[in-house]
C-alpha positions as CSV (number, residue, x, y, z in Angstrom):
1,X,-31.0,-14.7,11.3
2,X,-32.8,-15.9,8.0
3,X,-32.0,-19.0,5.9
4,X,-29.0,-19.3,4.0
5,X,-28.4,-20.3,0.1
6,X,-27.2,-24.2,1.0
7,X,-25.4,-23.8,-2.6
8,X,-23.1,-21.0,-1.5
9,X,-22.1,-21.8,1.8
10,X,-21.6,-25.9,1.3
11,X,-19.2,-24.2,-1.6
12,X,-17.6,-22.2,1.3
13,X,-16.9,-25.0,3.6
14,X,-16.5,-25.3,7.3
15,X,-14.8,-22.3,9.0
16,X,-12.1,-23.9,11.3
17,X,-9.5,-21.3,12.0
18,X,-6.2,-23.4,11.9
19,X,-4.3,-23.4,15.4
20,X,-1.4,-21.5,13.8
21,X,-3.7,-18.4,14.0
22,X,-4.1,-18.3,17.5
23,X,-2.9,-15.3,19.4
24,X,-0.7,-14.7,22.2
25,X,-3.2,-12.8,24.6
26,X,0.5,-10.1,24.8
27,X,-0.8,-8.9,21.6
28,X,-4.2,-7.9,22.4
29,X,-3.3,-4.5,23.4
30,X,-6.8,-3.2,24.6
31,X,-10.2,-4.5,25.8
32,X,-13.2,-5.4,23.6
33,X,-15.7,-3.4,26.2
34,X,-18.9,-6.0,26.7
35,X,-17.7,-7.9,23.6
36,X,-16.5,-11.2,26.4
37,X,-12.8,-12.5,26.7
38,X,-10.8,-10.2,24.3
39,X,-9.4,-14.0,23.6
40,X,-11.9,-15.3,22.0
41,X,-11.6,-12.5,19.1
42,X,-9.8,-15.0,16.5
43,X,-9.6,-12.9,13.8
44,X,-8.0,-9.8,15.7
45,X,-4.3,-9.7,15.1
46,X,-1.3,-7.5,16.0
47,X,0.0,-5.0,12.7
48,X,3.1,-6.2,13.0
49,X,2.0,-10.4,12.9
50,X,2.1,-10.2,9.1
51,X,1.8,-13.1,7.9
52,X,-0.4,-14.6,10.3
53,X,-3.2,-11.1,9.4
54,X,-2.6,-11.9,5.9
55,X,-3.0,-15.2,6.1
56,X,-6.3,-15.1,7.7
57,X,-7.6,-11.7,5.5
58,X,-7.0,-14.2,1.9
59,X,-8.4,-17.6,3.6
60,X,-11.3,-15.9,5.4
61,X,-11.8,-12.2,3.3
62,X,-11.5,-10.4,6.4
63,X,-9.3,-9.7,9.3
64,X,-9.1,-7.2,12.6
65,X,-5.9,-5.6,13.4
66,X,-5.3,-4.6,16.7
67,X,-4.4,-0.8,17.5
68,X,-3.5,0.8,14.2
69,X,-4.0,4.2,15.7
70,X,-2.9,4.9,19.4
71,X,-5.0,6.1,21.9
72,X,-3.8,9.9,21.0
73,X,-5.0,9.2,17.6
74,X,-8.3,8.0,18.4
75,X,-8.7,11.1,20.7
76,X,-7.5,13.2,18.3
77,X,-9.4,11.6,15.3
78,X,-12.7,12.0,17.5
79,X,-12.2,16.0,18.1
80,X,-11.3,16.8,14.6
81,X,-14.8,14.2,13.2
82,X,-16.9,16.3,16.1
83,X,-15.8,19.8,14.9
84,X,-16.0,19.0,11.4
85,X,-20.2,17.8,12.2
86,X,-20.7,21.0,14.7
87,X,-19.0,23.3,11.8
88,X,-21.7,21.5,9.0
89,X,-24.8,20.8,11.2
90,X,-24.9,23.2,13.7
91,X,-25.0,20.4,16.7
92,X,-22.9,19.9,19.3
93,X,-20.9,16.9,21.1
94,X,-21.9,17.6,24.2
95,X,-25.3,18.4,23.5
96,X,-27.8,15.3,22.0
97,X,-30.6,17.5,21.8
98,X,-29.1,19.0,19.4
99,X,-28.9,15.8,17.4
100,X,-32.2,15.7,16.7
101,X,-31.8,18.2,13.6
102,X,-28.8,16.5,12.6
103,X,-30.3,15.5,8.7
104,X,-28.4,12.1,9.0
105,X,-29.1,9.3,6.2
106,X,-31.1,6.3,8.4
107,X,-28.6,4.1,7.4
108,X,-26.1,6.8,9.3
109,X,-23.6,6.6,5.8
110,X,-23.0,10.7,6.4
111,X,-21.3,12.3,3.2
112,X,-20.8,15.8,4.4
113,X,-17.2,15.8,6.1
114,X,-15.9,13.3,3.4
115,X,-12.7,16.2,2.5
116,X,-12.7,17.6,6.1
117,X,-9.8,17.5,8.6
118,X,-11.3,14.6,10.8
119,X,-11.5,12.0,7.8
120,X,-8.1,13.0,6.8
121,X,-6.4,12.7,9.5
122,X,-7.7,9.3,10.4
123,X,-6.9,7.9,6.8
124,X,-3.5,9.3,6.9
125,X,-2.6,7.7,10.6
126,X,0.7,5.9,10.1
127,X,-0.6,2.2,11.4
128,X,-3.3,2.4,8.4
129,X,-1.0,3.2,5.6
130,X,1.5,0.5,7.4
131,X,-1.1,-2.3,6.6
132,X,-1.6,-1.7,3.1
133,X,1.7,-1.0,2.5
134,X,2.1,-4.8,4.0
135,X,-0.7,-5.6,1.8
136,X,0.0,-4.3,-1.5
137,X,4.0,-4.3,-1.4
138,X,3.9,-0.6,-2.4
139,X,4.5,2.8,-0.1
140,X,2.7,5.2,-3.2
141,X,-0.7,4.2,-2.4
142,X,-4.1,6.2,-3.0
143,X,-6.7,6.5,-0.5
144,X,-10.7,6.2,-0.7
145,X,-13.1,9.2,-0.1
146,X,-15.5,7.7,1.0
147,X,-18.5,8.3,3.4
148,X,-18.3,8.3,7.2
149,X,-20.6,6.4,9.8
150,X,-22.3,7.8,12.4
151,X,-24.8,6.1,14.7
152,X,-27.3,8.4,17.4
153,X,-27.8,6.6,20.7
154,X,-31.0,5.6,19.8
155,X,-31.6,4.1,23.2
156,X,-32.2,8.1,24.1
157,X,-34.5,8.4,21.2
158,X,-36.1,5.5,19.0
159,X,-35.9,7.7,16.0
160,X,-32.3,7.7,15.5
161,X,-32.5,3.8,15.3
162,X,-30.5,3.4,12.4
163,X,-31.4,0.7,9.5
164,X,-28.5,-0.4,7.8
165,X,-27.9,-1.7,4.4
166,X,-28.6,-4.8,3.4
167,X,-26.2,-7.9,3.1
168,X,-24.1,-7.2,-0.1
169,X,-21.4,-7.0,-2.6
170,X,-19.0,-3.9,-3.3
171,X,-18.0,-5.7,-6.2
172,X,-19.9,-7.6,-9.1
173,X,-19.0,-11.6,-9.1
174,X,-19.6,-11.6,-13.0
175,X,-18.0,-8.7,-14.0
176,X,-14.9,-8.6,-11.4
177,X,-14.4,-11.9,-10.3
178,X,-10.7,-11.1,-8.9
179,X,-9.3,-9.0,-6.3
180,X,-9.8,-5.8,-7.1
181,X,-9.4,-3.9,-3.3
182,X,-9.2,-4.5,0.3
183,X,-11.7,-2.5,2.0
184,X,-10.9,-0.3,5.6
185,X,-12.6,1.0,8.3
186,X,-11.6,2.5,11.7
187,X,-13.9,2.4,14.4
188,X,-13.3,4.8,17.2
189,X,-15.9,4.1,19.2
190,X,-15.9,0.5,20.8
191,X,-18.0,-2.1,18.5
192,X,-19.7,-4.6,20.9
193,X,-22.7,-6.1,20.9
194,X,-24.7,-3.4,22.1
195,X,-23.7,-0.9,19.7
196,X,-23.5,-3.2,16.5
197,X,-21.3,-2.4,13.6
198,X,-19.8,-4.4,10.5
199,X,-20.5,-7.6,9.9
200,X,-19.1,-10.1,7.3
201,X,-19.4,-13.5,5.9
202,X,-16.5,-15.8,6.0
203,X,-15.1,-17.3,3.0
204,X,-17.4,-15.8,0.6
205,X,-14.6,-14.3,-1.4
206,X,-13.5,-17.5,-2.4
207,X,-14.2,-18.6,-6.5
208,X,-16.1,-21.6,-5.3
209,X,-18.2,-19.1,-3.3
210,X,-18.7,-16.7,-5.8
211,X,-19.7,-19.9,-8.3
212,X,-22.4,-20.6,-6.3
213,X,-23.8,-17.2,-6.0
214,X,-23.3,-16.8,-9.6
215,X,-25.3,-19.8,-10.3
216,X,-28.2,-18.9,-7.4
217,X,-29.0,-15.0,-8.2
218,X,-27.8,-14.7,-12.0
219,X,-29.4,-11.4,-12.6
220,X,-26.3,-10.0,-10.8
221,X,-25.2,-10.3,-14.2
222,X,-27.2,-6.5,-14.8
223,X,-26.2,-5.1,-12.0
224,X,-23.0,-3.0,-11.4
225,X,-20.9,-3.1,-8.4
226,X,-23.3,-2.4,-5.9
227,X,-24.9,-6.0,-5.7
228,X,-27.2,-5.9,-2.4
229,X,-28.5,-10.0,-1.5
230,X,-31.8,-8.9,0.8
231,X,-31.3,-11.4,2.8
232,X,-29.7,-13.1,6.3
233,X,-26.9,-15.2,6.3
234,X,-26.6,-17.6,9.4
235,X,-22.7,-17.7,8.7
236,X,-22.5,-13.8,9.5
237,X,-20.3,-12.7,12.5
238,X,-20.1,-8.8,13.5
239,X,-16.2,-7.6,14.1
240,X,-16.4,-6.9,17.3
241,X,-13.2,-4.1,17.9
242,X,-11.7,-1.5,19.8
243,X,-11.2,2.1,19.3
244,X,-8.4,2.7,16.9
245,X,-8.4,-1.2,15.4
246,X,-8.6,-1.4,11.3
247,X,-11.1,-3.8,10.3
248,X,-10.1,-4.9,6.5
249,X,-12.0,-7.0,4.1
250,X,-12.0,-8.2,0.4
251,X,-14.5,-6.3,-1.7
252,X,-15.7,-9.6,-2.8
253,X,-16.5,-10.7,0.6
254,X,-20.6,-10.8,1.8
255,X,-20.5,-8.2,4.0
256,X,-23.0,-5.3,5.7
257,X,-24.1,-3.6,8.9
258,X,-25.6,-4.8,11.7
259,X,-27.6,-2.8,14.1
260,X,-26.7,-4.0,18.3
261,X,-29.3,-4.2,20.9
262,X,-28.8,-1.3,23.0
263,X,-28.7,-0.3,26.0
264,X,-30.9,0.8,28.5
265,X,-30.6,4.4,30.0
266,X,-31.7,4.6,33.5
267,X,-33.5,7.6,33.2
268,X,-34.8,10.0,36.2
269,X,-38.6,10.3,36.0
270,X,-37.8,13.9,37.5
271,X,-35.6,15.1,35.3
272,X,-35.5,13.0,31.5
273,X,-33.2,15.4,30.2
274,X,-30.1,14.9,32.4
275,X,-30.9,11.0,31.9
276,X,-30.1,11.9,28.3
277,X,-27.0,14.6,28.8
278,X,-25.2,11.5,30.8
279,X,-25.2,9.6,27.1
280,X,-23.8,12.2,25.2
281,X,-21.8,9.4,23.2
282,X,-22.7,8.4,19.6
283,X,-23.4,4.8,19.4
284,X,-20.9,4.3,16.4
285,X,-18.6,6.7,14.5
286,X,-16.3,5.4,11.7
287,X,-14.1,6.2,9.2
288,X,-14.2,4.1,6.1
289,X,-10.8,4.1,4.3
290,X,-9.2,1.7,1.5
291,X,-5.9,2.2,-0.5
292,X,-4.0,1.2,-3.7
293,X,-1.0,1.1,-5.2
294,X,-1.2,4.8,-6.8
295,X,0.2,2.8,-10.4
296,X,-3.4,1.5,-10.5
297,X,-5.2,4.7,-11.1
298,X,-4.8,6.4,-14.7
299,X,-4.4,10.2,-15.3
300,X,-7.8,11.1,-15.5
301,X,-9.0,9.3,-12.3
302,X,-6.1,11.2,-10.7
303,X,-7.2,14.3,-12.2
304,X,-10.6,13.9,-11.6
305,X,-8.8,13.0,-7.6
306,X,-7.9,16.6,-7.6
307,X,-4.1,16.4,-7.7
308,X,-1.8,16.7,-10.9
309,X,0.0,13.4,-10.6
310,X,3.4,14.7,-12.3
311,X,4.1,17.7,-9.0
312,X,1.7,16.5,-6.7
313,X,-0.2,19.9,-6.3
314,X,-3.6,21.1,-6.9
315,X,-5.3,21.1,-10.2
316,X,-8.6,22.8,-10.1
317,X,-11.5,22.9,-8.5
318,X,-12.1,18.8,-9.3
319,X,-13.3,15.9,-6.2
320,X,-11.0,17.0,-2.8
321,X,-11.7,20.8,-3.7
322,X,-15.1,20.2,-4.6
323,X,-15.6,17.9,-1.3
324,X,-17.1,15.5,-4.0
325,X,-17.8,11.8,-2.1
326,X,-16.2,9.4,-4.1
327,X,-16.2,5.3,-3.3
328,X,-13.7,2.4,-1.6
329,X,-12.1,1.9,-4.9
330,X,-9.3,4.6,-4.9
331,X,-8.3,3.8,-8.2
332,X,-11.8,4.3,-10.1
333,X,-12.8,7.9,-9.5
334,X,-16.3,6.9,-8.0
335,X,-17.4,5.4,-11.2
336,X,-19.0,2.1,-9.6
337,X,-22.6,2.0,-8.9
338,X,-23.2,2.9,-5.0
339,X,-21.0,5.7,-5.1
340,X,-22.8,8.2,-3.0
341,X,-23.0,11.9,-3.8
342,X,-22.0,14.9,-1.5
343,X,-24.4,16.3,0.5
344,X,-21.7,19.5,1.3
345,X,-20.4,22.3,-1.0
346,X,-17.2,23.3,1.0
347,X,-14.9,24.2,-1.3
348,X,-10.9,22.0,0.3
349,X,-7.8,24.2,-0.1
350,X,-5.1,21.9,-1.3
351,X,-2.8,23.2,1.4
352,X,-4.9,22.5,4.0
353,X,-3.6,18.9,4.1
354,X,-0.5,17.8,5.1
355,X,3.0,16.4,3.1
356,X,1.7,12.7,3.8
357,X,-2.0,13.7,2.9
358,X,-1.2,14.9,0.2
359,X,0.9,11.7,-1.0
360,X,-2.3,9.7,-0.4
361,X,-4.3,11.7,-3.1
């Protein structure tokens, strides 16, 4: 990793998760696949060990919670994310040579199934809404459109090594120094070591922190949301989580992804190509997903949403219909810098998504 800004992280302090945050290994309901001892995952928690999940997101900025969707879920949020990308890009899931024409971003932020069936049903799963309903102390949330992740096995081919964004901020220290939202995202492929995936800074949501940063790169001052640092952190940890956990983090928490080693493929020098059929697993897929209480958003980020706020029906042909990509702040319409645009012009019927899809836009 590189050097570190000694201002910033001698304001953050030591890291020394308090013994009242261990967990009872009961809770840790599945395996972290080549991750080590599921134990040692200190920051994983059970949805239902409120208090201690909440406790660690606002002391640390982040948290893992163990299982929000059940194995079904994942399963079922997998199929739906697949047929969605075969329907768009003419590929197939069992098929990575077919991959290769896949016109995926390098950084693997794919914008193309943002209204689609497979993103929807993942951010409408009933352990999600749970935790920011435990969050925010509100049912009537709003949930983020936001772009999905998707990582080639690049051990197969070197070109589909991804390069992920830098270190950064969602949300500008100067201009929105408070907590604004609590970032999602559900992985449902295994995060490990090999694969890579999300990693975070501890503690950097803290005002001290933020002080220091402030006072060390001031022309964050012209910048909007978007606020990337270009640099390493020797602090940084990557979540390491199961299929179907929800990673969660404060938007004013250094945070970014983090590309694994991978594997190697013991290919056949007689036959390459069934070498590569036997991987026919993305390294990472992802759904990114944040919520708000819906009291946050006035009526003209709700209409520009899609949805008539007063029946709750369709209003036009405005961001779900459009399949427009909006950002992880529900309640803004996709007005912050590093809102990505669309890259699919599906019209969405309002009907195609269910009663408690419907209540989340």
């Amino acid at each position: 990793m590189g050097p570190c800004h000694s201002g910033l992280f001698a304001a953050m302090g030591a890291s020394t998760p308090s013994s009242a945050l261990d967990l009872d290994p009961v809770v840790r309901v599945r395996p972290l696949g080549d991750a080590g001892p599921v134990e040692t995952a200190s920051y994983r928690f059970a949805l239902a060990e409120v208090q201690l999940w909440r406790r660690h997101l606002e002391e640390e900025g982040y948290v893992v919670l163990a299982g929000a969707l059940t194995l079904e879920e994942v399963q079922r949020g997998k199929d739906l994310l697949w047929s969605d990308l075969e329907s768009v890009h003419h590929i197939s899931r069992d098929h990575p040579e077919t991959w290769n024409k896949w016109r995926l971003s390098i950084t693997g932020l794919d914008t193309s199934v943002v209204q689609d069936a497979g993103a929807w049903f993942v951010r409408s799963c009933p352990g999600v809404k749970k935790a920011f309903e435990e969050f925010w102390g509100s049912s009537d949330l709003i949930v983020s459109m936001d772009a999905q992740i998707f990582w080639r096995p690049w051990w197969i081919r070197s070109a589909w090594k991804p390069q992920t964004e830098p270190l950064h901020l969602d949300q500008n220290p100067f201009h929105k120094p408070n907590l604004e939202t609590i970032q999602g995202m559900v992985p449902l492929l295994p995060v490990t070591k090999t694969t890579g995936g999300l990693q975070v800074v501890p503690r950097t949501h803290t005002a001290s922190a933020k002080d220091a940063l402030k006072e060390e790169r001031p022309h964050l001052a012209y910048r909007g949301d978007w606020c990337p640092l270009m640099t390493a952190h020797q602090d940084s940890i990557l979540l390491l989580a199961s299929p179907g956990d929800l990673l969660l983090w404060d938007s004013r928490t250094i945070h970014g992804g983090l590309v694994g080693s991978g594997r190697a493929v013991a290919a056949s020098a007689a036959c390459p190509a069934a070498a590569a059929e036997a991987e026919a697993e993305l390294a990472r897929m992802a759904v990114t997903v944040a919520m708000v209480p819906r009291s946050r958003a006035s009526e003209e980020v709700l209409r520009k949403r899609g949805v008539d706020s007063e029946v709750r029906t369709g209003s036009g042909l405005e961001g779900f219909q459009k399949g427009l990509c909006f950002n992880h702040s529900p309640h803004e319409a996709g007005t912050s810098t590093g809102t990505l645009s669309s890259s699919h012009a599906k019209r969405h019927d309002f009907e195609q998504l269910t009663p408690e899809q419907r209540a989340l836009l």
